[in-house]
C-alpha positions in Angstrom: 110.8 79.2 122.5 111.2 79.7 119.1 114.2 81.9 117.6 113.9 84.2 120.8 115.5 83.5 124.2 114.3 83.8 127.8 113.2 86.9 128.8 112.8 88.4 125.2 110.1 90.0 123.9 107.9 88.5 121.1 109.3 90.2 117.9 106.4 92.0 116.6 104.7 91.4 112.6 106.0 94.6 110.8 102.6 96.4 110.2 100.8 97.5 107.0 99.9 100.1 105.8 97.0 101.2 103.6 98.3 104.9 101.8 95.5 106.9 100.4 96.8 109.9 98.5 97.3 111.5 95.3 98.9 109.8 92.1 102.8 110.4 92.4 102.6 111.4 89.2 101.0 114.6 89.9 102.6 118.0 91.0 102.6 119.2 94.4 103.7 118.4 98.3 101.4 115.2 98.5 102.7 113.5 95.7 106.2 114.7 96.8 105.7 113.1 100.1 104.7 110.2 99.1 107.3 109.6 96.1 109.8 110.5 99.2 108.3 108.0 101.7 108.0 104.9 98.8 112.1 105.6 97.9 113.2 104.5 101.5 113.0 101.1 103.6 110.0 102.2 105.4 107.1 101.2 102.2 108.6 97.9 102.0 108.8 97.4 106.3 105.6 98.7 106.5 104.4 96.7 103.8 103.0 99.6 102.3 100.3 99.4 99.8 99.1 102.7 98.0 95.7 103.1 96.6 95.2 106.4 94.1 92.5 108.6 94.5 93.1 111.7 92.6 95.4 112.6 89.4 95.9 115.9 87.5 94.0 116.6 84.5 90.1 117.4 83.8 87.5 117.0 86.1 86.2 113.7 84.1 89.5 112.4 84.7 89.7 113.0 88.7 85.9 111.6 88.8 86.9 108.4 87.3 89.9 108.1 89.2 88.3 108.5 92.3 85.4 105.8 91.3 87.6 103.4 90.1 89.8 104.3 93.5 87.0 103.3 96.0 86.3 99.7 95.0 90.1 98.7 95.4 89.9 100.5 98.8 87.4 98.6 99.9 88.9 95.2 98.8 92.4 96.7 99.9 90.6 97.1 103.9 89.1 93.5 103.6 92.2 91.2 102.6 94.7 91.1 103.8 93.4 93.8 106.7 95.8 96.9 106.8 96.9 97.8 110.4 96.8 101.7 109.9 95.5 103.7 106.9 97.2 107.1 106.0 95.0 109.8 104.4 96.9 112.6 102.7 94.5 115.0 102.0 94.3 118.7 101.6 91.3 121.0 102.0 88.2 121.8 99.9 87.1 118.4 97.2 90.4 116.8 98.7 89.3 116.7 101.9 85.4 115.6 101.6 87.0 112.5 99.0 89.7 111.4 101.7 86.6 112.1 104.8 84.2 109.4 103.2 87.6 107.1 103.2 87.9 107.8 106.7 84.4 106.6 107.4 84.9 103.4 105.0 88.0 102.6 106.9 86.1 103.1 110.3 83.4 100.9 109.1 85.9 98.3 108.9 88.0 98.9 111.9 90.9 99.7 111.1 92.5 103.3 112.5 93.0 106.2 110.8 95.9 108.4 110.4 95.0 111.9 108.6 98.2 113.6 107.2 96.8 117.4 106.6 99.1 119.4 103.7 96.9 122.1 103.2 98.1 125.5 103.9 94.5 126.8 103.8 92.6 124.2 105.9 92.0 126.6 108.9 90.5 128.8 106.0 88.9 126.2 104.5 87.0 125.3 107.9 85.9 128.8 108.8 84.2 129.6 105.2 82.2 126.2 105.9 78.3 126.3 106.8 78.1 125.2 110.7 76.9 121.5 110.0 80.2 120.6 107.7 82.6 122.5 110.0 81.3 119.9 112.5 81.4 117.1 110.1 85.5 118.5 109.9 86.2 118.0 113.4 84.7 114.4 113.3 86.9 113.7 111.2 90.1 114.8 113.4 88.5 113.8 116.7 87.7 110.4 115.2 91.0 109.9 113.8 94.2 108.0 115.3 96.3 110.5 114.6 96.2 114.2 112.8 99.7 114.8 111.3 100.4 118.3 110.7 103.8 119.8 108.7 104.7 122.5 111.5 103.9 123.5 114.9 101.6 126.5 113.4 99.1 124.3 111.7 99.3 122.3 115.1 97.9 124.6 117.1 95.4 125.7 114.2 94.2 122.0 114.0 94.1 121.8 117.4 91.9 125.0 117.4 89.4 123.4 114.8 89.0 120.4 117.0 90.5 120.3 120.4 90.0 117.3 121.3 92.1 115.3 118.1 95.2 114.0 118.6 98.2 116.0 116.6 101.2 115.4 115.7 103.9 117.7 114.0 106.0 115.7 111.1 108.1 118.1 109.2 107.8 116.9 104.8 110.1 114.2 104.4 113.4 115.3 102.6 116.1 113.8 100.3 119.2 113.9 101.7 122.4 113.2 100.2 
Protein backbone atom coordinates (compact mmCIF):
# COMPACT_ATOMS: atom_id res chain seq x y z
CA UNK A 1 0.00 0.00 0.00
CA UNK A 2 2.55 2.32 -0.30
CA UNK A 3 3.12 5.23 2.44
CA UNK A 4 -0.86 5.40 2.83
CA UNK A 5 -2.93 3.07 5.08
CA UNK A 6 -6.20 1.28 4.66
CA UNK A 7 -8.99 3.25 3.90
CA UNK A 8 -6.97 6.41 2.78
CA UNK A 9 -7.23 8.21 -0.16
CA UNK A 10 -4.52 8.22 -2.83
CA UNK A 11 -2.63 11.49 -2.14
CA UNK A 12 -3.07 13.49 -5.21
CA UNK A 13 0.19 15.02 -7.67
CA UNK A 14 0.12 18.77 -6.73
CA UNK A 15 -1.05 20.25 -10.14
CA UNK A 16 0.69 22.74 -12.53
CA UNK A 17 -0.02 25.48 -13.54
CA UNK A 18 0.70 27.32 -16.82
CA UNK A 19 0.36 31.47 -15.83
CA UNK A 20 -0.13 33.65 -18.84
CA UNK A 21 0.03 37.32 -17.87
CA UNK A 22 1.77 40.47 -18.06
CA UNK A 23 5.63 40.96 -17.15
CA UNK A 24 5.74 41.67 -13.26
CA UNK A 25 7.75 44.23 -14.13
CA UNK A 26 5.08 46.32 -15.43
CA UNK A 27 2.63 48.73 -13.56
CA UNK A 28 -0.73 47.86 -12.88
CA UNK A 29 -3.30 45.22 -10.99
CA UNK A 30 -2.13 42.14 -13.23
CA UNK A 31 1.38 42.39 -12.66
CA UNK A 32 0.42 43.14 -8.98
CA UNK A 33 -1.51 39.99 -8.83
CA UNK A 34 0.79 38.02 -10.00
CA UNK A 35 3.99 39.32 -8.14
CA UNK A 36 1.45 38.65 -5.05
CA UNK A 37 0.49 35.11 -5.99
CA UNK A 38 4.53 34.02 -7.02
CA UNK A 39 5.62 35.58 -3.18
CA UNK A 40 3.53 32.80 -1.39
CA UNK A 41 3.65 28.79 -1.15
CA UNK A 42 0.99 28.38 -3.77
CA UNK A 43 3.68 29.05 -7.23
CA UNK A 44 5.94 26.53 -5.93
CA UNK A 45 2.72 23.78 -4.78
CA UNK A 46 1.28 24.52 -7.86
CA UNK A 47 4.32 24.13 -9.71
CA UNK A 48 3.67 27.23 -11.31
CA UNK A 49 5.36 28.24 -14.40
CA UNK A 50 4.76 31.85 -15.87
CA UNK A 51 5.02 32.59 -19.54
CA UNK A 52 5.18 36.70 -20.44
CA UNK A 53 3.15 37.97 -22.92
CA UNK A 54 3.14 41.70 -22.66
CA UNK A 55 5.64 44.41 -21.09
CA UNK A 56 5.40 48.26 -20.86
CA UNK A 57 7.12 50.30 -23.38
CA UNK A 58 6.58 50.92 -27.31
CA UNK A 59 4.48 49.09 -29.39
CA UNK A 60 7.63 47.32 -31.14
CA UNK A 61 8.47 46.20 -27.81
CA UNK A 62 4.89 44.60 -26.77
CA UNK A 63 4.98 42.97 -30.53
CA UNK A 64 8.11 41.27 -29.92
CA UNK A 65 7.27 40.24 -26.60
CA UNK A 66 4.24 38.67 -27.55
CA UNK A 67 5.95 36.73 -30.65
CA UNK A 68 8.70 35.63 -28.81
CA UNK A 69 5.89 34.69 -25.94
CA UNK A 70 3.89 32.25 -28.13
CA UNK A 71 6.54 29.68 -29.12
CA UNK A 72 7.44 29.00 -25.37
CA UNK A 73 3.62 28.66 -24.77
CA UNK A 74 3.36 26.29 -27.08
CA UNK A 75 6.38 24.19 -25.91
CA UNK A 76 5.30 25.11 -22.24
CA UNK A 77 1.49 23.17 -23.17
CA UNK A 78 3.48 20.19 -24.71
CA UNK A 79 6.15 19.13 -21.95
CA UNK A 80 5.69 18.63 -19.28
CA UNK A 81 1.52 19.11 -19.92
CA UNK A 82 0.22 21.90 -17.51
CA UNK A 83 -3.03 20.81 -15.67
CA UNK A 84 -4.76 24.26 -15.74
CA UNK A 85 -3.71 27.48 -17.60
CA UNK A 86 -4.49 30.90 -16.05
CA UNK A 87 -5.08 33.82 -18.48
CA UNK A 88 -4.88 37.34 -16.85
CA UNK A 89 -6.13 39.46 -19.31
CA UNK A 90 -7.86 42.75 -19.51
CA UNK A 91 -10.01 44.20 -22.33
CA UNK A 92 -9.31 45.62 -25.75
CA UNK A 93 -5.48 44.18 -27.48
CA UNK A 94 -5.15 42.40 -23.99
CA UNK A 95 -7.98 40.41 -24.43
CA UNK A 96 -7.76 39.32 -28.29
CA UNK A 97 -3.69 38.26 -27.34
CA UNK A 98 -4.79 36.18 -24.21
CA UNK A 99 -8.24 34.69 -26.50
CA UNK A 100 -5.83 33.14 -29.32
CA UNK A 101 -3.93 31.56 -26.01
CA UNK A 102 -7.17 30.25 -24.94
CA UNK A 103 -7.69 28.49 -28.23
CA UNK A 104 -3.89 27.18 -28.30
CA UNK A 105 -4.41 25.87 -24.95
CA UNK A 106 -7.77 24.22 -26.12
CA UNK A 107 -6.15 22.75 -29.07
CA UNK A 108 -4.03 21.00 -26.66
CA UNK A 109 -6.44 19.98 -24.00
CA UNK A 110 -5.71 21.44 -21.29
CA UNK A 111 -8.50 23.77 -19.36
CA UNK A 112 -8.67 27.12 -19.14
CA UNK A 113 -9.05 29.47 -16.37
CA UNK A 114 -9.74 33.33 -17.57
CA UNK A 115 -8.90 35.80 -14.65
CA UNK A 116 -10.73 39.19 -16.04
CA UNK A 117 -9.07 42.64 -14.41
CA UNK A 118 -10.58 44.90 -16.56
CA UNK A 119 -12.76 47.50 -15.23
CA UNK A 120 -14.10 48.31 -18.74
CA UNK A 121 -14.68 44.83 -20.18
CA UNK A 122 -18.62 45.10 -20.08
CA UNK A 123 -17.75 48.39 -22.08
CA UNK A 124 -15.30 46.87 -24.07
CA UNK A 125 -17.95 44.05 -25.22
CA UNK A 126 -20.80 46.39 -26.05
CA UNK A 127 -18.64 48.86 -28.46
CA UNK A 128 -17.79 45.48 -30.35
CA UNK A 129 -19.20 44.74 -33.92
CA UNK A 130 -21.79 41.67 -33.38
CA UNK A 131 -19.43 38.76 -34.75
CA UNK A 132 -16.48 39.63 -32.00
CA UNK A 133 -18.91 40.17 -29.22
CA UNK A 134 -19.75 36.51 -30.01
CA UNK A 135 -16.22 35.57 -30.44
CA UNK A 136 -16.14 37.24 -26.39
CA UNK A 137 -18.59 34.95 -25.03
CA UNK A 138 -16.74 31.86 -26.61
CA UNK A 139 -14.27 32.56 -24.94
CA UNK A 140 -16.09 32.68 -21.33
CA UNK A 141 -18.48 29.91 -22.25
CA UNK A 142 -15.53 27.80 -23.38
CA UNK A 143 -13.58 28.45 -20.41
CA UNK A 144 -13.16 26.34 -17.04
CA UNK A 145 -13.57 28.96 -15.06
CA UNK A 146 -14.09 33.05 -15.50
CA UNK A 147 -12.61 34.76 -12.31
CA UNK A 148 -13.94 38.02 -11.74
CA UNK A 149 -12.48 40.66 -8.78
CA UNK A 150 -16.15 41.49 -7.25
CA UNK A 151 -19.66 40.40 -7.33
CA UNK A 152 -20.49 43.49 -9.77
CA UNK A 153 -18.31 42.36 -12.62
CA UNK A 154 -19.93 38.82 -11.81
CA UNK A 155 -23.07 39.57 -12.73
CA UNK A 156 -21.80 41.78 -15.72
CA UNK A 157 -19.75 38.71 -17.03
CA UNK A 158 -22.50 36.64 -16.39
CA UNK A 159 -24.65 39.13 -18.45
CA UNK A 160 -22.10 39.02 -21.52
CA UNK A 161 -22.34 35.24 -21.51
CA UNK A 162 -24.77 33.45 -19.34
CA UNK A 163 -23.84 30.40 -19.73
CA UNK A 164 -19.79 30.69 -18.35
CA UNK A 165 -18.97 29.66 -15.22
CA UNK A 166 -17.88 32.67 -12.72
CA UNK A 167 -16.24 33.02 -9.95
CA UNK A 168 -15.66 36.00 -7.57
CA UNK A 169 -11.84 36.20 -6.15
CA UNK A 170 -11.15 39.38 -4.53
CA UNK A 171 -7.06 40.76 -5.73
CA UNK A 172 -4.79 38.96 -3.55
CA UNK A 173 -3.40 41.18 -0.73
CA UNK A 174 -0.09 41.43 1.42
CA UNK A 175 -0.81 41.07 4.74
CA UNK A 176 1.44 41.65 7.61
Amino acid sequence: MGDRGMGEAPTARPGRVLCVSTSVDTRGGIASYVRTIRGTPLWARWQTRHIVTHRDGSRARKVVTFAAAVPRYVRALARPRPDLVHLHMSSAGSFFRKAALFWIARAFGVPVLVHIHSGRFDRFHDGLPGPLRRAVRRVLTQAAAVVTLGEGWAARITRIAPGARVEVLPNAVVTP
